[in-house]
MOPAC internal coordinates of N, CA, C and O (Angstrom, degrees):
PM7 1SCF
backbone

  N    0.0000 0     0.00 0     0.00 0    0    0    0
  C    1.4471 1     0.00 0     0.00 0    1    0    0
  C    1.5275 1   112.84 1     0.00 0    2    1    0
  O    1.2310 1   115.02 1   154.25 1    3    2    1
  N    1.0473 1   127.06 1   -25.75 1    3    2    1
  C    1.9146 1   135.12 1  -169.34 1    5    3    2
  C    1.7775 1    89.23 1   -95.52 1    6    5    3
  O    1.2310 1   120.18 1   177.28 1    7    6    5
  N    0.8335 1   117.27 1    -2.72 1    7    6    5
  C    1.8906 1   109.05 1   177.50 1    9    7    6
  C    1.7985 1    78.42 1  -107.76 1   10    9    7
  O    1.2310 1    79.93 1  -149.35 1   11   10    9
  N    0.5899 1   173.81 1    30.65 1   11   10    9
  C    1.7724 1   157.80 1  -156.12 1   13   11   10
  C    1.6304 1    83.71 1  -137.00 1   14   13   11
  O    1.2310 1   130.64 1   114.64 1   15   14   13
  N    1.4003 1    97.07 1   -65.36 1   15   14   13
  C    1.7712 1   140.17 1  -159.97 1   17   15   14
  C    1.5909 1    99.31 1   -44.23 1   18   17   15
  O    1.2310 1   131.62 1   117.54 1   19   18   17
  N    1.7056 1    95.17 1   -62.46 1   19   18   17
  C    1.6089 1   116.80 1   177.01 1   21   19   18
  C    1.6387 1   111.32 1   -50.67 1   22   21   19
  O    1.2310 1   114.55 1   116.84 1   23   22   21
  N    1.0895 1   127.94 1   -63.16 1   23   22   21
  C    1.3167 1   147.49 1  -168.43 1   25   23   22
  C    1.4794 1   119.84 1   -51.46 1   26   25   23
  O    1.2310 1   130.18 1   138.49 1   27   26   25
  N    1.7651 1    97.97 1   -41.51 1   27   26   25
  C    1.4498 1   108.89 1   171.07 1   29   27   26
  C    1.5935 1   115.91 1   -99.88 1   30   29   27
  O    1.2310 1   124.31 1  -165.30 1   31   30   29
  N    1.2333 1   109.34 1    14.70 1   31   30   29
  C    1.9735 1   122.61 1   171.58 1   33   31   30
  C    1.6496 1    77.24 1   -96.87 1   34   33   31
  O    1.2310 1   107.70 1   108.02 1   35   34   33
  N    0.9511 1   140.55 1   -71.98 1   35   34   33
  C    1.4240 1   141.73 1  -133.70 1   37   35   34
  C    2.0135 1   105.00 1   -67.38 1   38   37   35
  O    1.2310 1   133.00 1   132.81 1   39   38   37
  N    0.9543 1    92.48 1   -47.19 1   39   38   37
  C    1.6047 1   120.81 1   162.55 1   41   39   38
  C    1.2524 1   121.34 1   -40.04 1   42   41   39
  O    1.2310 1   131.92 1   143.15 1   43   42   41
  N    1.4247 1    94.59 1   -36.85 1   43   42   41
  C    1.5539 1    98.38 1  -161.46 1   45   43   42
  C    1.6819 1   102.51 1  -103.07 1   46   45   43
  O    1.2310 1   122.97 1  -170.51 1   47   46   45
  N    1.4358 1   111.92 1     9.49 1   47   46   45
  C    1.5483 1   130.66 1   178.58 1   49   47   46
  C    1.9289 1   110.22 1   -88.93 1   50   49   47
  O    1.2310 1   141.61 1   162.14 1   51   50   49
  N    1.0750 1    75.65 1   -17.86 1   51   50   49
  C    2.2416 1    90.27 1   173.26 1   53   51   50
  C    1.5047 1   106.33 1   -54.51 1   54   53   51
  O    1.2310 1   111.59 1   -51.88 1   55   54   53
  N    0.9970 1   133.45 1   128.12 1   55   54   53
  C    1.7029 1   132.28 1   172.48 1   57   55   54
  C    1.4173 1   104.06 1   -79.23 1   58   57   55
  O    1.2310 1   126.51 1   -44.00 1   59   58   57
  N    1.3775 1   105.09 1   136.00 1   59   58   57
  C    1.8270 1   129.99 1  -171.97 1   61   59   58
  C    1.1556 1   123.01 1    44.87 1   62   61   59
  O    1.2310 1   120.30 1  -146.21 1   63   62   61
  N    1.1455 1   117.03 1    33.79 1   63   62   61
  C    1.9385 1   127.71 1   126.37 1   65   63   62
  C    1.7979 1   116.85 1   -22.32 1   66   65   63
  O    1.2310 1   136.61 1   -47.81 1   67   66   65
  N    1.0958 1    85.43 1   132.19 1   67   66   65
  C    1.9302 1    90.27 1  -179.12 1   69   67   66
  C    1.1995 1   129.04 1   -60.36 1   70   69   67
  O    1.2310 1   118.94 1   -44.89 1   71   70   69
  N    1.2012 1   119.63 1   135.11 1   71   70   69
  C    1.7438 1    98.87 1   176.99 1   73   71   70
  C    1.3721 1   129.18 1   -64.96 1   74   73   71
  O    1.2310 1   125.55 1  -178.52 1   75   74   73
  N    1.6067 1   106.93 1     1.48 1   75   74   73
  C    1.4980 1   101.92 1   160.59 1   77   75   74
  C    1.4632 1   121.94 1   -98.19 1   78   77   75
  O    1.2310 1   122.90 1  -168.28 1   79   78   77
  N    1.5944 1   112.04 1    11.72 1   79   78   77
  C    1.6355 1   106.96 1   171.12 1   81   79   78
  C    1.3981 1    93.04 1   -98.63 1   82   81   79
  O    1.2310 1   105.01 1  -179.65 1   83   82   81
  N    1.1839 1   145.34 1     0.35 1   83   82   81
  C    1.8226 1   131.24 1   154.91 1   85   83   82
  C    1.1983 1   130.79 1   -70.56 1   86   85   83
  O    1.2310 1   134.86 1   152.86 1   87   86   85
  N    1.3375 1    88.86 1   -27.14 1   87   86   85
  C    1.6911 1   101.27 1  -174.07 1   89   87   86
  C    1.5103 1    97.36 1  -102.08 1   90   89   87
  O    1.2310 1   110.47 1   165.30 1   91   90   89
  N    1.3617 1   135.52 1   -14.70 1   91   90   89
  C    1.2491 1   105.22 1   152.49 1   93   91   90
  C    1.6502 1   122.16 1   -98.14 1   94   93   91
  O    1.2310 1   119.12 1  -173.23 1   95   94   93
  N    1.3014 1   119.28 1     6.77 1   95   94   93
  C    1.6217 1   131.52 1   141.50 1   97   95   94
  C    1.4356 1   112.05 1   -47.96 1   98   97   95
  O    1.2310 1   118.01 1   128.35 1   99   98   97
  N    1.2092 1   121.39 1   -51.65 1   99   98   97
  C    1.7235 1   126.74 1  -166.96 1  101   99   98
  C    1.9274 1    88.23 1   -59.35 1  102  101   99
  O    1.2310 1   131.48 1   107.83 1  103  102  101
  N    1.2643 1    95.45 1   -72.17 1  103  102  101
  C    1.6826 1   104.13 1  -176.00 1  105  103  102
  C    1.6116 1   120.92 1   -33.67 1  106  105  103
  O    1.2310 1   128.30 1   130.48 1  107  106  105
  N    1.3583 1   101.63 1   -49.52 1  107  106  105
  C    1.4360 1   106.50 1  -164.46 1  109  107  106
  C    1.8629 1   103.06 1   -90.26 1  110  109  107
  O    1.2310 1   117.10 1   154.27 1  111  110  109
  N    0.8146 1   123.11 1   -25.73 1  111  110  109
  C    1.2078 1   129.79 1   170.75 1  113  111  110
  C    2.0431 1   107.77 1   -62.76 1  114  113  111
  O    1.2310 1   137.42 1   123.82 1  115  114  113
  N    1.4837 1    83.86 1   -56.18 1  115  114  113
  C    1.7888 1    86.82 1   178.86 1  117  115  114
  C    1.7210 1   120.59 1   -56.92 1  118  117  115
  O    1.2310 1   127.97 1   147.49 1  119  118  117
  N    1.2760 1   102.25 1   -32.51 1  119  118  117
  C    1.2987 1   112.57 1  -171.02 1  121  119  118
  C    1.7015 1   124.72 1   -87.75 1  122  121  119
  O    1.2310 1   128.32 1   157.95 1  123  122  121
  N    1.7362 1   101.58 1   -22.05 1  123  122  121
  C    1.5484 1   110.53 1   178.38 1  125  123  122
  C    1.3370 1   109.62 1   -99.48 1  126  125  123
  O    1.2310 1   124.21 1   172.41 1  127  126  125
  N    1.7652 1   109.53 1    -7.59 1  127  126  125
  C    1.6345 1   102.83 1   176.72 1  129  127  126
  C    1.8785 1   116.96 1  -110.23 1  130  129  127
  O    1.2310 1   129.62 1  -177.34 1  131  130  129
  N    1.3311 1    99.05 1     2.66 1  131  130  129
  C    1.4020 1   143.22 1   142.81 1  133  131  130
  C    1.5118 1   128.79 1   -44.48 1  134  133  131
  O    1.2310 1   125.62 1   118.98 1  135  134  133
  N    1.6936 1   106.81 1   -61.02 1  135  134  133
  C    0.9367 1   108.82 1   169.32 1  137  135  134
  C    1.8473 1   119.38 1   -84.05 1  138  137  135
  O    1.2310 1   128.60 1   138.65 1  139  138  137
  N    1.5881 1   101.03 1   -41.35 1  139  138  137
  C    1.1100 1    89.30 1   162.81 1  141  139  138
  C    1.6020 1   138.32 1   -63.81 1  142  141  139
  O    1.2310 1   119.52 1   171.84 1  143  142  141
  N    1.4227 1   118.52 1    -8.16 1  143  142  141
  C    1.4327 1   121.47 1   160.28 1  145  143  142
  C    1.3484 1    96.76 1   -46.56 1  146  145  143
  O    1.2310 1   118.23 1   108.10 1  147  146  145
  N    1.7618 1   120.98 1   -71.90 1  147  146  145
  C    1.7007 1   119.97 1  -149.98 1  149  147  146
  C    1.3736 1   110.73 1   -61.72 1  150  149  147
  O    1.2310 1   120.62 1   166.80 1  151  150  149
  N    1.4060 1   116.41 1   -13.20 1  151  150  149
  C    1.1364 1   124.40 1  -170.54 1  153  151  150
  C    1.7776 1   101.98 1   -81.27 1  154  153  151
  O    1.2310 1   121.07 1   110.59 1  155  154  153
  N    1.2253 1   115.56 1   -69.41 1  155  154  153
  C    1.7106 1   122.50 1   165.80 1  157  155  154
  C    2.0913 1   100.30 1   -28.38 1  158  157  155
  O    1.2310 1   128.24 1   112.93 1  159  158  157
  N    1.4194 1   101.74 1   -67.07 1  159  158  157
  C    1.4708 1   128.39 1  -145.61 1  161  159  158
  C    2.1671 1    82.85 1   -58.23 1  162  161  159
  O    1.2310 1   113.71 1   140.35 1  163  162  161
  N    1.2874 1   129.50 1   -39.65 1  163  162  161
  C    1.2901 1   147.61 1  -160.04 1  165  163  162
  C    1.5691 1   101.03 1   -76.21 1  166  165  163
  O    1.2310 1   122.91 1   116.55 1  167  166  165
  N    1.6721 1   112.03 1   -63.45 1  167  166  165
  C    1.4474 1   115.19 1   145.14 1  169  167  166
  C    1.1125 1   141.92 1   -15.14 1  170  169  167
  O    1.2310 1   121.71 1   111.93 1  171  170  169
  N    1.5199 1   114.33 1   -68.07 1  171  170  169
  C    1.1170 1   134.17 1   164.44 1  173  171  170
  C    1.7394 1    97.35 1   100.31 1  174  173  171
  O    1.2310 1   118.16 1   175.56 1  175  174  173
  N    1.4986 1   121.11 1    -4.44 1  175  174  173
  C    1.2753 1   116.36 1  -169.50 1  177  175  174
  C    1.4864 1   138.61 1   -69.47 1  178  177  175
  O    1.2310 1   126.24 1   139.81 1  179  178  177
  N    1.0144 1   105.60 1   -40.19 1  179  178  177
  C    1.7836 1   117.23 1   168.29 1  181  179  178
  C    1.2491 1   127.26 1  -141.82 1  182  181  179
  O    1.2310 1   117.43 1   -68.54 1  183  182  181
  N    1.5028 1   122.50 1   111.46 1  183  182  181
  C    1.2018 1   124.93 1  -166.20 1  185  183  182
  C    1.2494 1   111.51 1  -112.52 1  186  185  183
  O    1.2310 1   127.65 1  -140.77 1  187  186  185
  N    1.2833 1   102.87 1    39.23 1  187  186  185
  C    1.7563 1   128.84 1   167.96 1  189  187  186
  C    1.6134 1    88.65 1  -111.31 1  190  189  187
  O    1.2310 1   107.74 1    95.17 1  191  190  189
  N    1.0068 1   140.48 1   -84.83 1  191  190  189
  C    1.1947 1   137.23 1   173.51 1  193  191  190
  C    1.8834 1   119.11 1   -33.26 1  194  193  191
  O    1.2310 1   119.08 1   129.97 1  195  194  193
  N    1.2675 1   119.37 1   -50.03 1  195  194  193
  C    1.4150 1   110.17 1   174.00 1  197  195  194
  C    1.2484 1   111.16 1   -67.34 1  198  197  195
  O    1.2310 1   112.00 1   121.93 1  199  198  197
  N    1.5693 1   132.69 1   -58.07 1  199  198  197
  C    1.4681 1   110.28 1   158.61 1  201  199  198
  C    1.4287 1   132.56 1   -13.18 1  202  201  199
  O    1.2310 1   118.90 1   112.26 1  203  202  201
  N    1.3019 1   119.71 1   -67.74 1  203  202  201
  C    1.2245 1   149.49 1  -158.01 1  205  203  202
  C    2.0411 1    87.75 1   -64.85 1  206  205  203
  O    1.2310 1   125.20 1   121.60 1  207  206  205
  N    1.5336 1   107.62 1   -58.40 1  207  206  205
  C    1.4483 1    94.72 1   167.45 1  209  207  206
  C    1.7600 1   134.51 1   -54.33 1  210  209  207
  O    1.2310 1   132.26 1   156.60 1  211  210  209
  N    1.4567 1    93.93 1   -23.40 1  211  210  209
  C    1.9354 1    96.29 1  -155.87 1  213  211  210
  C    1.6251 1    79.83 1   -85.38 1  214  213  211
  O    1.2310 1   113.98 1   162.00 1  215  214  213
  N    1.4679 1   128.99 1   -18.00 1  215  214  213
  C    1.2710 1   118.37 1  -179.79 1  217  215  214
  C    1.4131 1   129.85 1   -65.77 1  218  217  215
  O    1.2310 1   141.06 1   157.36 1  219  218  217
  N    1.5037 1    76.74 1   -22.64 1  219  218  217
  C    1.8502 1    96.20 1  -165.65 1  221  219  218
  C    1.4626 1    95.87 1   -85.38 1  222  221  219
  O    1.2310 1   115.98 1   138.09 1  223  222  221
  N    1.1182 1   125.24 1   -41.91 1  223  222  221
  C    1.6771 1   144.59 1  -161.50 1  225  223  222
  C    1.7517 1    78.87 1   -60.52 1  226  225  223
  O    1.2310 1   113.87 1    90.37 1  227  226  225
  N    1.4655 1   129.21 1   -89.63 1  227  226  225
  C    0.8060 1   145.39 1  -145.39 1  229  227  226
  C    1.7633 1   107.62 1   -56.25 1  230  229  227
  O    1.2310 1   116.27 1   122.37 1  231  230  229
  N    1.2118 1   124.69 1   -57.63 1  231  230  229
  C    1.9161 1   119.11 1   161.36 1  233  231  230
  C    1.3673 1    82.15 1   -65.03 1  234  233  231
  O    1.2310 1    89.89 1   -73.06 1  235  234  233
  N    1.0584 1   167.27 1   106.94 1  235  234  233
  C    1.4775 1   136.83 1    74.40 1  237  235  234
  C    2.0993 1   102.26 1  -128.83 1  238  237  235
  O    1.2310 1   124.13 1   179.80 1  239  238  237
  N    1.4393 1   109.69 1    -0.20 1  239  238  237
  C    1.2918 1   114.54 1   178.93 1  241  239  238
  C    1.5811 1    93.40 1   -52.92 1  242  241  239
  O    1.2310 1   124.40 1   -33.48 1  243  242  241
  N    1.6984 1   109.16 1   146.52 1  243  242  241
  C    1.2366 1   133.40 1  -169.04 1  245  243  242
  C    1.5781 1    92.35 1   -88.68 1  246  245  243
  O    1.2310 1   125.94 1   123.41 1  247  246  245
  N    1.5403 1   106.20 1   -56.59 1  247  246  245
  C    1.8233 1   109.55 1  -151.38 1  249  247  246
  C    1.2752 1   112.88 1   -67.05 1  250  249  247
  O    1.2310 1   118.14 1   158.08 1  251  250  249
  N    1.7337 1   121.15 1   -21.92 1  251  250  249
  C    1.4858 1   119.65 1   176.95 1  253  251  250
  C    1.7575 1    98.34 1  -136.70 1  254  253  251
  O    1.2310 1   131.43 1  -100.75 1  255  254  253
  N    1.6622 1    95.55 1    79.25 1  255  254  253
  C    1.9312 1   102.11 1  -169.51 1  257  255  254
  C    1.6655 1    99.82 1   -63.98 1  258  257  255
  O    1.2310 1   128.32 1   -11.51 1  259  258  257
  N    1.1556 1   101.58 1   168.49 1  259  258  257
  C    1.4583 1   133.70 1   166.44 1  261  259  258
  C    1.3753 1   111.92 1   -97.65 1  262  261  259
  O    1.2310 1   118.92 1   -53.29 1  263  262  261
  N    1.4092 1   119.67 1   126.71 1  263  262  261
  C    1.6333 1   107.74 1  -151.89 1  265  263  262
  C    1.8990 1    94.55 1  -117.47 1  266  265  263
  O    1.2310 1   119.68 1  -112.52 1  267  266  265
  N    1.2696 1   118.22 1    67.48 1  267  266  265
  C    1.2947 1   118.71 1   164.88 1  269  267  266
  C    1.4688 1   139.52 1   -85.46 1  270  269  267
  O    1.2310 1   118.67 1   -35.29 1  271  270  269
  N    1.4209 1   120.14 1   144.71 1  271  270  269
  C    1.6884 1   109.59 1   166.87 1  273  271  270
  C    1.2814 1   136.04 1   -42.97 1  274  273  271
  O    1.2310 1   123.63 1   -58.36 1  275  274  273
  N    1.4547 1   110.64 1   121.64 1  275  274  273
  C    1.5708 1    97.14 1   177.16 1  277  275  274
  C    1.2236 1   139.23 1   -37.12 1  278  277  275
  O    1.2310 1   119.99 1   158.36 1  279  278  277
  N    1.7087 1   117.62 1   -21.64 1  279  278  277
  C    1.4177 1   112.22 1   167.84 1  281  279  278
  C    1.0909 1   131.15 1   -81.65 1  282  281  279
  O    1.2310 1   126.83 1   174.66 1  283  282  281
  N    1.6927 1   104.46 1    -5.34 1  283  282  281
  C    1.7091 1   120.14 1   179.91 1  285  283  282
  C    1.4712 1    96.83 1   -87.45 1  286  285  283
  O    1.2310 1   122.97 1   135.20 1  287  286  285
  N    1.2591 1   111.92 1   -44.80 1  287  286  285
  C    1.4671 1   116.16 1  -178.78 1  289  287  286
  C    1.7227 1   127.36 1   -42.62 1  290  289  287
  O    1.2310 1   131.70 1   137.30 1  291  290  289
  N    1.7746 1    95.02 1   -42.70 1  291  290  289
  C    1.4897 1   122.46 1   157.20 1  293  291  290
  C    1.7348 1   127.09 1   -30.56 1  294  293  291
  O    1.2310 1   135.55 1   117.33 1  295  294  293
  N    1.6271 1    87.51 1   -62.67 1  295  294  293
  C    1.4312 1   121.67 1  -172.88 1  297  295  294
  C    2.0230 1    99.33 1   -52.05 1  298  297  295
  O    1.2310 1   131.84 1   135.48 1  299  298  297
  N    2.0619 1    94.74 1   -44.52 1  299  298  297
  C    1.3400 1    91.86 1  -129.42 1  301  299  298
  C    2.2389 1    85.44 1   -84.34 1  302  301  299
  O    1.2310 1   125.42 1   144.94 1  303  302  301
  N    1.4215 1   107.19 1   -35.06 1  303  302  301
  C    1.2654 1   116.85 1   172.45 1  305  303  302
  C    1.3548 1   121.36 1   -60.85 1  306  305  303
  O    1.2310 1   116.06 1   172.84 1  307  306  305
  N    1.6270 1   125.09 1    -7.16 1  307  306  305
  C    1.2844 1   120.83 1   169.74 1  309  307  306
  C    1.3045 1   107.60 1   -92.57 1  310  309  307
  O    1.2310 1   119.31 1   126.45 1  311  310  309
  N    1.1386 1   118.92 1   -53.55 1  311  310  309
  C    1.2929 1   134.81 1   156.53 1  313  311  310
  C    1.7019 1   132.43 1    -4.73 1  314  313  311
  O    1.2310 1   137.11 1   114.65 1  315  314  313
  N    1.7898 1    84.46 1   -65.35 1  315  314  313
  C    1.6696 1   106.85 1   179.25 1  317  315  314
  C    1.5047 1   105.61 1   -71.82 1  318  317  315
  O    1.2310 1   122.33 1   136.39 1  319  318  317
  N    1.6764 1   113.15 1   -43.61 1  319  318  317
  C    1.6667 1   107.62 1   177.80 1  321  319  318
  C    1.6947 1   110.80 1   -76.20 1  322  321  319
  O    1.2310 1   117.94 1  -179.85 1  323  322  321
  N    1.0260 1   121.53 1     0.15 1  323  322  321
  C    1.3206 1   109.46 1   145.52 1  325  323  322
  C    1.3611 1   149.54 1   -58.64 1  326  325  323
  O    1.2310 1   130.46 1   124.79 1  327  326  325
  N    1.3734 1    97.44 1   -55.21 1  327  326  325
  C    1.1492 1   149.21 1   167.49 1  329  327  326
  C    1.9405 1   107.22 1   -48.20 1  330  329  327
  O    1.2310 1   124.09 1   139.45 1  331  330  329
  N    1.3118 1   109.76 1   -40.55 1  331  330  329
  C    1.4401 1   136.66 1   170.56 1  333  331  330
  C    0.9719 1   113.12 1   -45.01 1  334  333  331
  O    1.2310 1   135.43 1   101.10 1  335  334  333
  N    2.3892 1    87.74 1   -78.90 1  335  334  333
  C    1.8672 1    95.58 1  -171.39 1  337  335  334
  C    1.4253 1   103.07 1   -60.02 1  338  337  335
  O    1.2310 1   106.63 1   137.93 1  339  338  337
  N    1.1488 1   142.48 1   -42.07 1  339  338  337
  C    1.0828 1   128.31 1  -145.94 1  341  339  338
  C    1.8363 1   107.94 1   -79.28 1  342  341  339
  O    1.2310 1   131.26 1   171.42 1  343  342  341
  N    1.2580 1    95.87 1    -8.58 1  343  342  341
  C    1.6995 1    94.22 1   172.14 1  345  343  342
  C    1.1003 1   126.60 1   -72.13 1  346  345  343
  O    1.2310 1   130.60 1   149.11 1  347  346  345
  N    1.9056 1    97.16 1   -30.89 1  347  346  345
  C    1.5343 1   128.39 1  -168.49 1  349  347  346
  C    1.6449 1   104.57 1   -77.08 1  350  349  347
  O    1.2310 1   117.86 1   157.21 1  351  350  349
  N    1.4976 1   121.69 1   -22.79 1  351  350  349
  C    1.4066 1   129.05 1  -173.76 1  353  351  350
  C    2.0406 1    99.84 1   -79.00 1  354  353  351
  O    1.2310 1   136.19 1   124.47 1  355  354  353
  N    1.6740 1    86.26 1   -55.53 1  355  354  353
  C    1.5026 1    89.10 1  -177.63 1  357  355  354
  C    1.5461 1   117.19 1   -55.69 1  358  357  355
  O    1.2310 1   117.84 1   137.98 1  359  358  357
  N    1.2317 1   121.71 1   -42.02 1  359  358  357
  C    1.6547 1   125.51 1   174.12 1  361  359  358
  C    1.1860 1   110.73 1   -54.00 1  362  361  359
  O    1.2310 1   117.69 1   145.05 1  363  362  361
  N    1.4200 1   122.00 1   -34.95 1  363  362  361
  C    1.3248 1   105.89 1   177.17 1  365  363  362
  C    1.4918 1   140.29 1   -65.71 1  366  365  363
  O    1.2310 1   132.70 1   140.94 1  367  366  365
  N    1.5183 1    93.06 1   -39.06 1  367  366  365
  C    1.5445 1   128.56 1   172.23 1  369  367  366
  C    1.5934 1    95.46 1   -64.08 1  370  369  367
  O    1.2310 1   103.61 1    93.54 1  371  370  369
  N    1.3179 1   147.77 1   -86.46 1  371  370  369
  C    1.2782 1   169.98 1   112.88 1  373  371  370
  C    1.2925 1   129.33 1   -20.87 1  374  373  371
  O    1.2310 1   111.18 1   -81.87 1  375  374  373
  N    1.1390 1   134.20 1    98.13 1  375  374  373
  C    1.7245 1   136.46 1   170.98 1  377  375  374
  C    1.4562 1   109.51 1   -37.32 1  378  377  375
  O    1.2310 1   110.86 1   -79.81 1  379  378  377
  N    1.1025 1   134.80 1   100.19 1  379  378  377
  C    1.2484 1   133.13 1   172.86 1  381  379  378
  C    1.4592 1   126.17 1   -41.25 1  382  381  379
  O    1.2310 1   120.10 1   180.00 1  383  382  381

């Protein structure tokens, strides 16, 4: 799910994208790093990593948005798909 997550942050770095591919970024982002919380949270394995999700869940929640500049927005979606792959490297090595 954080390669899905990643892929569509990275995407969303294209100049003049619609304002309805953000707002379904906000959604899909909230909902696959969401699920991957219950998935960690079910585990019980790293709650350095589920944090790290409910954080992400929470700036990218749709129903109570975070109302930033697009260039912060830039900053904040490269950032977060980093932040992704690199979860996606560690899971592999280690079950998160």
């Amino acid at each position: 799910m954080p390669a899905i997550a990643a892929v569509l942050l990275f995407i969303g770095l294209i100049p003049n994208l619609p304002y309805g591919y953000y707002v379904f970024l906000r959604w899909a982002v909230c909902i696959l790093c969401g699920l991957q919380m219950t998935a960690i949270a079910h585990d019980k394995s790293n709650r350095g990593w589920l944090w790290a999700f409910a954080v992400i869940a929470v700036i990218f929640n749709p129903l109570i948005p975070i109302h930033l500049k697009k260039d912060v927005w830039q900053v904040v979606d490269f950032c977060t798909g980093v932040v992704l792959l690199i979860s996606l490297i560690i899971y592999r090595k280690t079950k998160l």
